[in-house]
Rosetta silent file (secondary structure, phi, psi, omega in degrees, C-alpha in Angstrom):
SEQUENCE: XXXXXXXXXXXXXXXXXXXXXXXXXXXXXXXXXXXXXXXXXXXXXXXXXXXXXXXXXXXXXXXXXXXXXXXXXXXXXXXXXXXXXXXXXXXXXXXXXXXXXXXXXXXXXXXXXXXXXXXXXXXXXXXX
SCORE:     score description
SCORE:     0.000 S_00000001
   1 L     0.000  143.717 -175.117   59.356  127.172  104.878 S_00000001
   2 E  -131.088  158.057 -179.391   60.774  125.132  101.512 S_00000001
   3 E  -143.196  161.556  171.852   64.028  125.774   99.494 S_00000001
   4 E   178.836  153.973 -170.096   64.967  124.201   96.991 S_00000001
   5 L   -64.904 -165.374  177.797   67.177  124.659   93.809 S_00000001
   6 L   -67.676  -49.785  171.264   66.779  125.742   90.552 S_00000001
   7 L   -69.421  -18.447 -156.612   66.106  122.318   88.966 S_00000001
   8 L   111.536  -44.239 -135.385   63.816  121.045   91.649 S_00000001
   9 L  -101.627    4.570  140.475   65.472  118.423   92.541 S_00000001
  10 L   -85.390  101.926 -149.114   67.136  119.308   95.934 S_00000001
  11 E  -112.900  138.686  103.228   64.386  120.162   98.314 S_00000001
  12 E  -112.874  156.788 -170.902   64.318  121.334  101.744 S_00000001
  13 E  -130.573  146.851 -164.855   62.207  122.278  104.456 S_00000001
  14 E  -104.787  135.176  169.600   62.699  124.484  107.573 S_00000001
  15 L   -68.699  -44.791  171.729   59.696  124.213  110.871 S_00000001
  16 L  -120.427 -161.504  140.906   60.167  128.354  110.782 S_00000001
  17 L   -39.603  151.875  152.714   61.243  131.258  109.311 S_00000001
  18 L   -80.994  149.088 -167.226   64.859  132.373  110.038 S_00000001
  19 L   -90.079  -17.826 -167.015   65.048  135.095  112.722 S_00000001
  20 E  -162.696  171.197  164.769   67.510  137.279  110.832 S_00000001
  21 E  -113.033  163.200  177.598   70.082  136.676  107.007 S_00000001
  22 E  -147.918  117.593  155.255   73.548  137.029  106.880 S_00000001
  23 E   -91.969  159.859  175.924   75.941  138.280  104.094 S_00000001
  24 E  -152.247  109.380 -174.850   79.681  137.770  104.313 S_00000001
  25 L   -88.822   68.025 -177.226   81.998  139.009  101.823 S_00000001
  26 L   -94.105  156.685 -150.719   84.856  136.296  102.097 S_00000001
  27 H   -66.613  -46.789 -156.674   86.244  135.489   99.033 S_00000001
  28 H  -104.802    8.810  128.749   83.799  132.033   98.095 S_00000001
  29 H   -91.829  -12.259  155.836   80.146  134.035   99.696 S_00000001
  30 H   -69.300  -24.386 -177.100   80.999  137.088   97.631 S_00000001
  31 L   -79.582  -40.922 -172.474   81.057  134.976   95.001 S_00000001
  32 L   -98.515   14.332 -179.397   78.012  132.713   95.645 S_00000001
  33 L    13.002   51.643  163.741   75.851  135.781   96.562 S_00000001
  34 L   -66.319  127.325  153.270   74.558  133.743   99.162 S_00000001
  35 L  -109.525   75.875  170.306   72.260  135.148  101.989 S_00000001
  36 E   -21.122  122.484 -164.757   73.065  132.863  104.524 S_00000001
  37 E  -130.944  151.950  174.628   70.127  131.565  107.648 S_00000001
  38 E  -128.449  133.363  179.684   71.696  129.568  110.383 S_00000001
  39 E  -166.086  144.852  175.113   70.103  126.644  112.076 S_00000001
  40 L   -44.026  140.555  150.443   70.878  123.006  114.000 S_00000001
  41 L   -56.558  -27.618 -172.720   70.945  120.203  111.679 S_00000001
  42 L   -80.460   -9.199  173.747   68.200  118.228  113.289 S_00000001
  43 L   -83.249    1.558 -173.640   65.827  121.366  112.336 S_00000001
  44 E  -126.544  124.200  154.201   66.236  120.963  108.602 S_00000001
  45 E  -122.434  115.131 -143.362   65.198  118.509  106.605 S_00000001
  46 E   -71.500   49.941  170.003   66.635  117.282  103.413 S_00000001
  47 E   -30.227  -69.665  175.764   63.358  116.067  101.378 S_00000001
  48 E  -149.977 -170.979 -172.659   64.958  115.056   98.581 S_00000001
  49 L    60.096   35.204  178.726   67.887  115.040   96.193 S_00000001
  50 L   -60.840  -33.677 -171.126   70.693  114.015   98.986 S_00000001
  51 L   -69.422  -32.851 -176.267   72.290  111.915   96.405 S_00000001
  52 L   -85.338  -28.728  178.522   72.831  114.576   93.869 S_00000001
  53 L   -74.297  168.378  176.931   74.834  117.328   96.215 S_00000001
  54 E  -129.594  143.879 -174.240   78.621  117.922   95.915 S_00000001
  55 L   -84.153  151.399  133.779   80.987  119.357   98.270 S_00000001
  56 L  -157.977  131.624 -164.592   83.566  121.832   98.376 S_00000001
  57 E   -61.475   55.886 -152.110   85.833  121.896  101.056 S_00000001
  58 E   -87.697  123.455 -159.118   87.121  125.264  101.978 S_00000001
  59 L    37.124 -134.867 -167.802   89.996  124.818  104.011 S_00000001
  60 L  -110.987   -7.528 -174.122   89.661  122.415  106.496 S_00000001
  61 L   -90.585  -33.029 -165.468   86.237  123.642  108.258 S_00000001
  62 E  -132.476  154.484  173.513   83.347  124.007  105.785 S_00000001
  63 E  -119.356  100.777 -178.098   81.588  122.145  103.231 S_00000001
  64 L   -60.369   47.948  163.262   79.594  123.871  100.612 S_00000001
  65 L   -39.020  119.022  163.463   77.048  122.091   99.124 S_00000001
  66 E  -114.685  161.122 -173.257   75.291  122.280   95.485 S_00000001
  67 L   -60.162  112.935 -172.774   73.389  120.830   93.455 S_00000001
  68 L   -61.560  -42.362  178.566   75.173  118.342   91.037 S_00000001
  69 L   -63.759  -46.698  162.722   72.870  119.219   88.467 S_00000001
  70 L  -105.514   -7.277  177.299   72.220  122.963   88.160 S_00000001
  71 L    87.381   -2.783  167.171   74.683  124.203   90.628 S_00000001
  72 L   -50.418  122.181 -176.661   72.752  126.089   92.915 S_00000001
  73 E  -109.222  111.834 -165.404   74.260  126.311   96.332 S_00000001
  74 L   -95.687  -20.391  175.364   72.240  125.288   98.680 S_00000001
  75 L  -137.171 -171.743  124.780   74.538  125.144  102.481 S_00000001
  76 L  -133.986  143.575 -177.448   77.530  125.242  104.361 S_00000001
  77 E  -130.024  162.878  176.433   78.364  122.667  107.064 S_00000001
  78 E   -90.296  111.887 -159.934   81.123  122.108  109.557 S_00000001
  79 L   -69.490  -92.167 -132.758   83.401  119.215  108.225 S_00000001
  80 L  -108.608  109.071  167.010   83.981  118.303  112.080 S_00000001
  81 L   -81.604  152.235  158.887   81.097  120.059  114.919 S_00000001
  82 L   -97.743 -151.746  177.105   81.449  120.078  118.579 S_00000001
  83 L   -79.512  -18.803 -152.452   78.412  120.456  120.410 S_00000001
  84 L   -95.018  -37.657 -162.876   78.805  124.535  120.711 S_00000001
  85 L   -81.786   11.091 -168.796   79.250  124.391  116.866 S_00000001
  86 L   -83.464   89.272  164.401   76.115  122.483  115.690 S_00000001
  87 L  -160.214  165.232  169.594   74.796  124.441  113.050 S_00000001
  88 E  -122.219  148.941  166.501   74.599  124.947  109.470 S_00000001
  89 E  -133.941  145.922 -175.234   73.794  127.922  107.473 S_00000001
  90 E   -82.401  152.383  149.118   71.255  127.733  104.179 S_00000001
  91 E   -82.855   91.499 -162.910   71.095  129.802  101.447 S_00000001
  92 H   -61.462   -3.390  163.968   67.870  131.611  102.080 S_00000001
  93 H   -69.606  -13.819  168.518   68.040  132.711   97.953 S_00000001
  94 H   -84.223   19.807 -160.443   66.702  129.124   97.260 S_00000001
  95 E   -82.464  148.979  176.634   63.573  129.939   99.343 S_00000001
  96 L   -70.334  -33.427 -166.436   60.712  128.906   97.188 S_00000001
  97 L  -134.879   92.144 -132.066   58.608  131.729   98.172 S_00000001
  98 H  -101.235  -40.024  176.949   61.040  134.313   98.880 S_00000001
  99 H   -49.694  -14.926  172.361   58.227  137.024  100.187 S_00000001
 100 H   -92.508   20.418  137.394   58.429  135.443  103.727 S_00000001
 101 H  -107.979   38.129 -179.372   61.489  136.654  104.263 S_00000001
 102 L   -56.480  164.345  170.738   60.280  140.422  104.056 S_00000001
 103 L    35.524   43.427  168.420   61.610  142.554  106.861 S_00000001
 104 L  -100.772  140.646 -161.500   64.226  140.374  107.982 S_00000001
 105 E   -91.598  162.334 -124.916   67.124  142.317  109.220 S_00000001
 106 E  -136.945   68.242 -166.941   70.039  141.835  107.003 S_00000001
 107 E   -98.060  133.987 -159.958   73.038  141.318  108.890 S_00000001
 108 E   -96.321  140.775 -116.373   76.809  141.733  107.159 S_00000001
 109 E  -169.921  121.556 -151.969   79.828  140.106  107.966 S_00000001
 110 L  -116.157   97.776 -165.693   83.230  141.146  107.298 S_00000001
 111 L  -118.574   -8.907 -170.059   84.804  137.439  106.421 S_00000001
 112 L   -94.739  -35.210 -167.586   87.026  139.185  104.016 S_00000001
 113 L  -134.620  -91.192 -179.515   89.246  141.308  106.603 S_00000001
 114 L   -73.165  -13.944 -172.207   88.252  142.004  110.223 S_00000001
 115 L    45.827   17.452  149.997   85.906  139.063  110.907 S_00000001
 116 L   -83.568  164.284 -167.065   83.525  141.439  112.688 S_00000001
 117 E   -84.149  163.123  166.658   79.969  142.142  112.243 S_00000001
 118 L  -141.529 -166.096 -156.811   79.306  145.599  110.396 S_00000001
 119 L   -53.687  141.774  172.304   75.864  147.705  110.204 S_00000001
 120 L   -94.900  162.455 -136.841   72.812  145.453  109.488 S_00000001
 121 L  -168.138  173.071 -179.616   70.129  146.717  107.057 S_00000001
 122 L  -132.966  164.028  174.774   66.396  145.248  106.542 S_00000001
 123 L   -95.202  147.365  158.835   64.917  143.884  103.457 S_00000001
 124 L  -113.660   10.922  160.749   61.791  146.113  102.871 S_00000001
 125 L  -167.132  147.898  171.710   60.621  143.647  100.009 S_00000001
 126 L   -28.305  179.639  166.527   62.034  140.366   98.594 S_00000001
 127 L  -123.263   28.042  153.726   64.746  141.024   96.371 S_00000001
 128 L  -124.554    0.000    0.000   63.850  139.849   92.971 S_00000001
């Protein structure tokens, strides 16, 4: 599976599919209308345009990355992982081909208030 921004010129590619998406309406993913995929860093790889993202720091735990050039937000990472914590999650709206993530269930995340999961939902067709 490949994502990659708007411009091109950040690329990556995933060995599958994500098993499931995640929304979270916390103040800075409500914002990014991000539909978050979670996966180890060594399963993603960063084809090209490493040079061009930029952070932002949110608090002291996560690091957002986009694209310096068009602005497209392409991750979030864990400023410091342990071993329990080794993951990242992508922003499956850069997917290049967006129909292979029909019928993924759609699970939502209450990051704004309760930090619990609430009812999950399915895609029945891309969304664009």
């Amino acid at each position: 599976m490949k994502l990659s921004c708007h411009c091109g010129a950040v690329r990556i590619e995933l060995a599958r599919r994500p098993r499931s998406l995640t929304e979270c309406n916390c103040s800075i993913c409500r914002r990014y209308g991000a539909r978050w995929a979670y996966f180890r860093p060594l399963s993603v790889k960063l084809v090209s345009g490493a040079r061009l993202l930029r952070s932002y720091e949110r608090g002291r735990a996560l690091h957002f990355d986009h694209c310096g050039r068009c602005g497209c937000v392409m991750r979030w990472r864990l400023q410091r992982a342990r071993a329990a914590e080794d993951r990242m999650a992508l922003n499956m709206r850069m997917a290049e081909d967006p129909g292979q993530l029909a019928n993924l269930e759609v699970k939502r995340f209450d990051g704004a208030v309760s930090w619990k999961d609430l009812r999950p939902h399915r895609l029945k067709q891309p969304w664009w």
